[in-house]
C-alpha positions as CSV (number, residue, x, y, z in Angstrom):
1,X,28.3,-0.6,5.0
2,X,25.3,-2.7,4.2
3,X,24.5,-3.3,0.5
4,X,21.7,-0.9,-0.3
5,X,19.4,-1.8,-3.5
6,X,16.9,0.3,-5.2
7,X,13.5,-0.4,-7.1
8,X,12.5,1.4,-10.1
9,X,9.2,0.0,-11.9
10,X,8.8,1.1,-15.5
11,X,5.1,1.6,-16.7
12,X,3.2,4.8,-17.4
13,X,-0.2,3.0,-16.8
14,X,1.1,2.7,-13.5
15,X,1.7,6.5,-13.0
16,X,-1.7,6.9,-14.7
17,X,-3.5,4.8,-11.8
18,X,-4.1,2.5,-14.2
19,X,-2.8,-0.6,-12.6
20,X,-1.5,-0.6,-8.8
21,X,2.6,-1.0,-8.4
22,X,2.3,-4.7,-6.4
23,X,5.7,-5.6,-7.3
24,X,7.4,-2.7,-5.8
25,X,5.6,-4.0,-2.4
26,X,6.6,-7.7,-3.1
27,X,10.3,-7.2,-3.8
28,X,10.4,-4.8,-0.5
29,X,9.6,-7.3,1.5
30,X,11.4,-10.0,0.0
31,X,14.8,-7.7,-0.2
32,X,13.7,-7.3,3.6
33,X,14.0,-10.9,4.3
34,X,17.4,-11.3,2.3
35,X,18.6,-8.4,5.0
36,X,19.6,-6.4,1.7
37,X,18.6,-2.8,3.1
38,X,16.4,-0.2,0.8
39,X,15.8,3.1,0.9
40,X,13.9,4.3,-1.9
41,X,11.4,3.3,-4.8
42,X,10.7,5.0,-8.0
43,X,8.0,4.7,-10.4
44,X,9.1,6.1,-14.2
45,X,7.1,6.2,-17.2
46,X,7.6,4.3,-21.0
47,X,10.4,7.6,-21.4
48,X,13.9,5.9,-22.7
49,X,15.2,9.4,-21.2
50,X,13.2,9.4,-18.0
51,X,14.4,5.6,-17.4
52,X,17.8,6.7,-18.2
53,X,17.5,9.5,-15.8
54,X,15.4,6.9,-12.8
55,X,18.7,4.8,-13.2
56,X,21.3,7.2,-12.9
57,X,19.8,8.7,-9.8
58,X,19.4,5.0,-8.3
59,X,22.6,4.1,-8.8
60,X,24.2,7.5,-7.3
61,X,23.1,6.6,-4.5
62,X,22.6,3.0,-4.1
63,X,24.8,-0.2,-4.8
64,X,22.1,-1.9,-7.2
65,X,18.5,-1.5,-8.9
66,X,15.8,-3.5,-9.8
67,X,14.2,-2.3,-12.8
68,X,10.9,-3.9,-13.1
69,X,9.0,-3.7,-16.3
70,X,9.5,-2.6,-19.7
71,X,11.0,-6.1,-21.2
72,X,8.6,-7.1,-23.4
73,X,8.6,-7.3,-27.2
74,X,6.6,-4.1,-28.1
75,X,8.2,-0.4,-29.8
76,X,7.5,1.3,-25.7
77,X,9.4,-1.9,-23.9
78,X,12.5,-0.3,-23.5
79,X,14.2,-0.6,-20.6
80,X,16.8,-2.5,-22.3
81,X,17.7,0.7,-24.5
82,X,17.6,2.6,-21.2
83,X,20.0,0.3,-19.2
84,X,22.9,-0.3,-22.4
85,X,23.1,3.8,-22.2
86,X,23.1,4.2,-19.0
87,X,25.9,1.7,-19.0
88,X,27.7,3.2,-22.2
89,X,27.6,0.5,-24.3
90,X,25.3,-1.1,-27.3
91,X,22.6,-3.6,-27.5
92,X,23.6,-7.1,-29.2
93,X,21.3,-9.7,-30.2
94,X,21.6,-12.5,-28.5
95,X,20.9,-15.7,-31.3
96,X,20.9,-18.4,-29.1
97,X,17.9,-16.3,-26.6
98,X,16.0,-15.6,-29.9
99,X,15.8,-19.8,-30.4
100,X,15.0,-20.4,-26.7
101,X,12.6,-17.9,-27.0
102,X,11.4,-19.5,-30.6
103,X,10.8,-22.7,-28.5
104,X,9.1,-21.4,-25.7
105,X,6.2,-20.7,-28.2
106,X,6.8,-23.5,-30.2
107,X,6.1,-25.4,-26.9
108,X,3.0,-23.8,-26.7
109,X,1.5,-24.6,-30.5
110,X,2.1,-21.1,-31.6
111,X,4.7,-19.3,-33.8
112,X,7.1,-16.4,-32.5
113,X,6.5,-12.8,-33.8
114,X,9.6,-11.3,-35.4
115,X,9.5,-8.3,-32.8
116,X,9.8,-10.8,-29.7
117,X,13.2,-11.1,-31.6
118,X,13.7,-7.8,-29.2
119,X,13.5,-9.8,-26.1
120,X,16.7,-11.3,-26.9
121,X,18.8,-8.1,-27.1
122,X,20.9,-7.1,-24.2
123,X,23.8,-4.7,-23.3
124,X,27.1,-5.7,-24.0
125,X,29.1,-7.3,-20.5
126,X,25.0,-8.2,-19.3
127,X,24.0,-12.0,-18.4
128,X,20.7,-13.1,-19.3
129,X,18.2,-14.8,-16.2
130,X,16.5,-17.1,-18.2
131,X,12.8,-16.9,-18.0
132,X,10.5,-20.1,-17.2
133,X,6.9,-18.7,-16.9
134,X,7.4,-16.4,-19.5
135,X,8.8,-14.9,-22.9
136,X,10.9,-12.0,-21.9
137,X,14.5,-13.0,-20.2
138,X,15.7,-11.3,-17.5
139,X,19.1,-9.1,-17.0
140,X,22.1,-8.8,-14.7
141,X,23.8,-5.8,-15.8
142,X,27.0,-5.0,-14.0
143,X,27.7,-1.3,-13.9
144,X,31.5,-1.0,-12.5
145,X,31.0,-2.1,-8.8
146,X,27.5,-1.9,-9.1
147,X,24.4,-4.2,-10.9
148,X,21.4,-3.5,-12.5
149,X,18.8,-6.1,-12.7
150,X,16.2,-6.1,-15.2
151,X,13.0,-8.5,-14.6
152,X,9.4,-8.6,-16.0
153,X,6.6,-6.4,-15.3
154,X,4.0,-9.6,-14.8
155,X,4.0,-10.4,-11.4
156,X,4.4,-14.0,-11.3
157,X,7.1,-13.7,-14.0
158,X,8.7,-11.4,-11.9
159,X,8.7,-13.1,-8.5
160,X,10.2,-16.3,-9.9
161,X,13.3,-14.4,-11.4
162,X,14.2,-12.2,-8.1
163,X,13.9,-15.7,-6.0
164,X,15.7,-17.7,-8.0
165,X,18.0,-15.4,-9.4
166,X,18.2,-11.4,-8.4
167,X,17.9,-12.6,-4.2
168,X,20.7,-15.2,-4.4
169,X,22.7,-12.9,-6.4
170,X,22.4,-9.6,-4.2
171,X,23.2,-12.0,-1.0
172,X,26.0,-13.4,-2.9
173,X,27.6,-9.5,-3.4
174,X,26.5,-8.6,-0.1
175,X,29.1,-10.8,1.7
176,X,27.1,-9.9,5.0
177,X,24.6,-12.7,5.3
178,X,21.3,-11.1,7.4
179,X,18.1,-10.6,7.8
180,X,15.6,-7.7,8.1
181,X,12.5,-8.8,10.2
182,X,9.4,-6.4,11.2
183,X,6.7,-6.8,13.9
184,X,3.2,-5.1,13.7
185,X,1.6,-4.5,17.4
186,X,-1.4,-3.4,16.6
187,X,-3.6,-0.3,19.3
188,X,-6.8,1.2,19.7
189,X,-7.7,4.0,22.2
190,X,-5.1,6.6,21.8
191,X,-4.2,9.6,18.9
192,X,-1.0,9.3,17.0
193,X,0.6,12.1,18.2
194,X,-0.2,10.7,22.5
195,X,1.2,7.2,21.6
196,X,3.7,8.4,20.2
197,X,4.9,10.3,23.5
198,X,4.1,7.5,25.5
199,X,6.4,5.4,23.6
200,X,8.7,8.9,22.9
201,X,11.3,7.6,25.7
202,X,11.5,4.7,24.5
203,X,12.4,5.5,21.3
204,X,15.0,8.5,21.9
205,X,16.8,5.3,24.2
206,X,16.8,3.5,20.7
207,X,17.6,5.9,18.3
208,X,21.1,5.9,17.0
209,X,21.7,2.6,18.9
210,X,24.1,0.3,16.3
211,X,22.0,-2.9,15.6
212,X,19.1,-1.4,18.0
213,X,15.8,-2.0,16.3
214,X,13.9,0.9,14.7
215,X,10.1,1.9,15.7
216,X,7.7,3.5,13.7
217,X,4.0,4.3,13.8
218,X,1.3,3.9,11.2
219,X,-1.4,5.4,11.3
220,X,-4.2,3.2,9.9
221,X,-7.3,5.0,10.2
222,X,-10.2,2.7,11.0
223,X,-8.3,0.0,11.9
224,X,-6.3,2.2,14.4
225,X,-2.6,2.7,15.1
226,X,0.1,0.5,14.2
227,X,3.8,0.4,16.3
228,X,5.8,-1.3,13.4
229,X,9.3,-2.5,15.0
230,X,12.3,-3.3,12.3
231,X,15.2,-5.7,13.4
232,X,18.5,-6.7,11.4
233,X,20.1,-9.3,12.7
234,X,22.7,-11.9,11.3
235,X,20.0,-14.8,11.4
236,X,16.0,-14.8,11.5
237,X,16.2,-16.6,15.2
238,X,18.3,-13.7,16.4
239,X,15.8,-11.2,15.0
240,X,13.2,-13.0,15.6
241,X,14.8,-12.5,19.7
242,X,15.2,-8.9,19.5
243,X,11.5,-8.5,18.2
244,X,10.4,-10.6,21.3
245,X,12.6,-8.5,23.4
246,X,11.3,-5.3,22.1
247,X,7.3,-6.4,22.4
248,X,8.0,-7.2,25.9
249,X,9.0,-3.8,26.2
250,X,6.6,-1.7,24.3
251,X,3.9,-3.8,26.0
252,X,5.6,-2.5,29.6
253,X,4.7,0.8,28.1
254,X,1.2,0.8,26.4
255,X,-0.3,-2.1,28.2
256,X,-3.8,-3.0,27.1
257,X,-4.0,-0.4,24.2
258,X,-2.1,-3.4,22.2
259,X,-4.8,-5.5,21.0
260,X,-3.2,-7.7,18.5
261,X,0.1,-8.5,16.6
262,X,0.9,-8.8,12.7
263,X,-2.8,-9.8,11.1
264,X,-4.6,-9.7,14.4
265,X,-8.2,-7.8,13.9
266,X,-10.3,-6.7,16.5
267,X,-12.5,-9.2,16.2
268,X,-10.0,-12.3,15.9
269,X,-8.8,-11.4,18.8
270,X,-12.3,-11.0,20.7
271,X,-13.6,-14.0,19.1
272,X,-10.1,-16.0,20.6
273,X,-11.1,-14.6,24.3
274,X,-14.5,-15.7,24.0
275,X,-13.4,-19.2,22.9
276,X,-11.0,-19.4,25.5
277,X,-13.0,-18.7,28.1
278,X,-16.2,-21.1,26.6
279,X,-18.3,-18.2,26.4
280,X,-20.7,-17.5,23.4
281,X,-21.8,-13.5,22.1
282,X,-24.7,-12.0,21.0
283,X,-25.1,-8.4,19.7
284,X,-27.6,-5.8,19.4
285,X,-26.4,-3.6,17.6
286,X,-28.5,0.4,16.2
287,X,-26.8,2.9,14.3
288,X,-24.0,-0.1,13.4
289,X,-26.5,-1.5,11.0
290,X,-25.2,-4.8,11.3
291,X,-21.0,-4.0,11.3
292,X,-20.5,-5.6,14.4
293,X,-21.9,-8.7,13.5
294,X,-20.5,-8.8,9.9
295,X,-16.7,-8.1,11.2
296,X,-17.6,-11.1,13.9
297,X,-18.7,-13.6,10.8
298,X,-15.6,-12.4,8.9
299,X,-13.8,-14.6,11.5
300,X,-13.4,-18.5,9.9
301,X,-15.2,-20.2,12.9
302,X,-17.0,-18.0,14.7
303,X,-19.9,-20.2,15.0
304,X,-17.8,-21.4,17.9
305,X,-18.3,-18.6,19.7
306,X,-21.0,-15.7,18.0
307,X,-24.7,-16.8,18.4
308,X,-25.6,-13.7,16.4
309,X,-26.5,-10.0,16.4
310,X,-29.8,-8.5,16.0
311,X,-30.0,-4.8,14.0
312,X,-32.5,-3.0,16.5
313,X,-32.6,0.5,14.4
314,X,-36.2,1.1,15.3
315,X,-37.1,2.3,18.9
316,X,-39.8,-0.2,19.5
317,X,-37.6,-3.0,18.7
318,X,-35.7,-2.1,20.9
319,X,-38.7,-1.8,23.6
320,X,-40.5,-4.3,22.7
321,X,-37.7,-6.9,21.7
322,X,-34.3,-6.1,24.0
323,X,-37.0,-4.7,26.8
324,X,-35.1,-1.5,26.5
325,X,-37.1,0.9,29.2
326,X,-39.2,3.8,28.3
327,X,-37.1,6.8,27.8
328,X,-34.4,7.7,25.3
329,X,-32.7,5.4,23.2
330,X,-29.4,6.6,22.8
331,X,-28.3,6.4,26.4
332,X,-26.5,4.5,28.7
333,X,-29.4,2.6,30.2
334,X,-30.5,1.9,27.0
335,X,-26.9,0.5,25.9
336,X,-26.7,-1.9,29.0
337,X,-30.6,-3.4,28.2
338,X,-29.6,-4.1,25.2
339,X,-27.1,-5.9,25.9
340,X,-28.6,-7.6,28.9
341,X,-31.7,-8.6,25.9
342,X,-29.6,-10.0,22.8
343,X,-27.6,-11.6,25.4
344,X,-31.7,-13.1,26.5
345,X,-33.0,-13.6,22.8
346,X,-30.1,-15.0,21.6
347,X,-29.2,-17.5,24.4
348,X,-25.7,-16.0,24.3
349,X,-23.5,-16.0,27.8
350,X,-22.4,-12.3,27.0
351,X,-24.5,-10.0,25.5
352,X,-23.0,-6.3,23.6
353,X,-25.5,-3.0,22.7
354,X,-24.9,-0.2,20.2
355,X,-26.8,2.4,20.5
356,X,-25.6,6.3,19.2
357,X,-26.1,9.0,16.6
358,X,-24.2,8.6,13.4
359,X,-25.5,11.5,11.9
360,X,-26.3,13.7,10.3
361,X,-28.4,15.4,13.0
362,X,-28.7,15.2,16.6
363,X,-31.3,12.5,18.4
364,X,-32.3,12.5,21.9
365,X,-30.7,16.0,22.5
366,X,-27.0,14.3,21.7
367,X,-24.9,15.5,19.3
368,X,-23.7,13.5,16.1
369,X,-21.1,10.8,17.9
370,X,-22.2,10.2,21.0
371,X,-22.1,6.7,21.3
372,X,-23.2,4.5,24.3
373,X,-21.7,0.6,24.6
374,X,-23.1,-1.9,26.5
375,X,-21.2,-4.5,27.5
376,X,-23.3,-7.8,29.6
377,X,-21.0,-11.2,31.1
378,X,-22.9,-13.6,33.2
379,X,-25.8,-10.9,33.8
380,X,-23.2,-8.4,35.3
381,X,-23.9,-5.1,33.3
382,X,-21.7,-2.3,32.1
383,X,-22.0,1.0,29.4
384,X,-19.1,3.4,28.3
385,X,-20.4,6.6,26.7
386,X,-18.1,7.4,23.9
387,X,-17.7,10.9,21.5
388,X,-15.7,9.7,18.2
389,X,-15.0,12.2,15.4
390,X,-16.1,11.9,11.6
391,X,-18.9,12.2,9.8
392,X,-21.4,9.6,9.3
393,X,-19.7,6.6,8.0
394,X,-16.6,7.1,10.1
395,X,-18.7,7.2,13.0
396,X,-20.3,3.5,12.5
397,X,-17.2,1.9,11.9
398,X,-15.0,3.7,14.9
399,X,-18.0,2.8,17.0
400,X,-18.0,-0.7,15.5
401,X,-14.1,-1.0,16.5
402,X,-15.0,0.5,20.3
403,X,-17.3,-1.9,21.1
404,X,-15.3,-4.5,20.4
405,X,-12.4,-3.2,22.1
406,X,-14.2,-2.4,25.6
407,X,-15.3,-6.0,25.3
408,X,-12.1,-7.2,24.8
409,X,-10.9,-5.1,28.1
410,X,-13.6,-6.7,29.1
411,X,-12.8,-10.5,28.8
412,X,-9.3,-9.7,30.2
413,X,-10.1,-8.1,33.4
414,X,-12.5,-11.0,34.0
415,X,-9.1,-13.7,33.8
């Protein structure tokens, strides 16, 4: 069985909201990379008997722990008290730590507090990790067949000592070198709940598969839905294999609702199109305000391809301006002038238009999300009436995403 290891970060401001658990995040991923496999994370308050308590469950059920936090030199850093009982033995000062840690401050111009004396206690059997950004040592606490670690609350204290130290160590016990590799293909289009039937099959094929990789979906709200799939393999090149493997095959499935991998956006990915293809993009853009183009600028060079977006809000700009015709604006003829006119004024090669009711009250006799896109390539016209859910806000920035994405269809079917 693989060696499974637990985090447990020790803080009450961060069970108070206070400040946000980061280091949980960082040493999942990074335990992810090692291939060391875990499960579960706990957050635990400045409580000696809650610690205890975090510990003792970890351990019941895991092979080792990271306790994060807690080390420093104050009366509530106690995480070293917590540890020594949970092992059943005492604290020891460590006189040789309390002149390392003398010097560090000496180094520094500055003389040590008698309480950082504290820092260099540790349980009886326990190895220091000595610290090199810091004051507070680390710990490798050996608990029968299992280990505790103990490492600094400060993030960049804290990501030195599991790299150099906690990652190497947990590989070393492992005996099983691997590695645990995810992929992020990123949709727009569909629900939850319907991608997840369409990839259903798929995943009832994989599911209790040894070595198959996992899939899972998150749900990511305006930024759509993710399909996250998790390999372990021996080396990153073999994962790195299956992950291509397993792509290919989602992509069999859900086709052009994948718009992106890992950090792709919306708009990287439309801006890359465009570029590819030499072609250049203005917007006109109504009840987005301006979205569109301020995702598009978000883009480091799209000056390459993104002449610029004009906020037609008022009805007469868009009649007198994008030469949208008499009539209503919110409408599909109106969509496709507008793009045919930012695509003009702008001197762009393809031209997009907004137009729709955010809310909250109907306009034109259409209720609050009706949304029409416009979509204009080499003076070829096209608009996509669209219904999206939400109040007010939600509704600018789904319709923000839709436009791009129907462009994006767009620029593919064109080859």
């Amino acid at each position: 069985m693989a060696l499974r290891c637990e985090v447990v970060t020790v803080g009450t401001e961060l069970l108070l909201g206070q400040i946000v658990d980061t280091n949980s995040a960082w040493i999942g991923e990074h335990l992810a990379t090692a291939g060391i496999d875990s499960h579960f994370q706990t957050k635990v308050g400045d409580n000696q008997g809650r610690i205890e308590e975090a510990l003792r469950v970890a351990l019941a059920r895991s092979d080792a722990v990271i306790c994060c936090g807690g080390l420093g030199p104050t009366q509530d850093d106690i995480t070293r008290d917590a540890i020594a009982a949970v092992m059943g033995v005492a604290l020891v000062r460590d006189e040789a730590m309390v002149e390392n840690i003398r010097r560090i401050f000496g180094a520094r111009g500055r003389d040590m507090a008698a309480n950082n004396a504290r820092q260099a206690d540790r349980p009886v059997g326990a190895e220091f990790i000595v610290q090199t950004r810091g004051t507070a040592p680390g710990l490798i606490c050996p608990v029968g067949d299992q280990v505790v670690y103990a490492v600094p609350g400060v993030p960049s204290e804290m990501e030195e000592m599991v790299e150099r130290a906690v990652i190497p160590d947990l590989v070393a016990r492992s005996g099983e070198p691997a590695t645990i590799r995810s992929r992020v293909l990123r949709t727009w289009g569909l629900a939850e709940s319907t991608l997840a039937e369409l990839v259903g099959p798929r995943f009832d094929r994989l599911e209790g598969v040894e070595g198959a990789p996992t899939i899972a979906f998150l749900a990511s709200g305006l930024e759509g839905i993710k399909v996250r799939v998790t390999v372990k393999a021996a080396t990153a090149e073999l994962a790195d294999r299956a992950l291509d493997a397993e792509e290919a095959a989602l992509r069999e499935i859900l086709g052009e609702l994948v718009f992106g991998v890992d950090d792709d956006t919306m708009e990287s990915v439309v801006g890359s199109l465009l570029l590819g293809a030499g072609l250049m993009l203005g917007v006109a853009e109504s009840l987005t305000g301006g979205l569109v183009g301020s995702r598009l600028t978000a883009v480091p060079g799209a000056s390459n391809w993104f002449r610029g977006s004009i906020v037609s809000y008022a009805s007469d700009v868009k009649h007198e301006l994008l030469r949208v015709p008499p009539g209503p604006v919110v409408s599909a003829t109106a969509a496709t002038a507008m793009a045919d006119g930012a695509a003009r004024v702008l001197g762009a090669s393809v031209g997009l238009g907004i137009t729709g009711v955010a809310g909250p009250t109907e306009q034109d006799g259409m209720p609050v999300g009706t949304v029409f896109c416009g979509v204009s390539i080499g003076g070829s016209s096209t608009a996509t009436e669209l219904h999206l859910p939400g109040d007010r806000e939600r509704v600018r920035w789904y319709a923000t995403a839709s436009v791009l994405d129907l462009l994006r269809r767009a620029l593919l079917a064109r080859g």
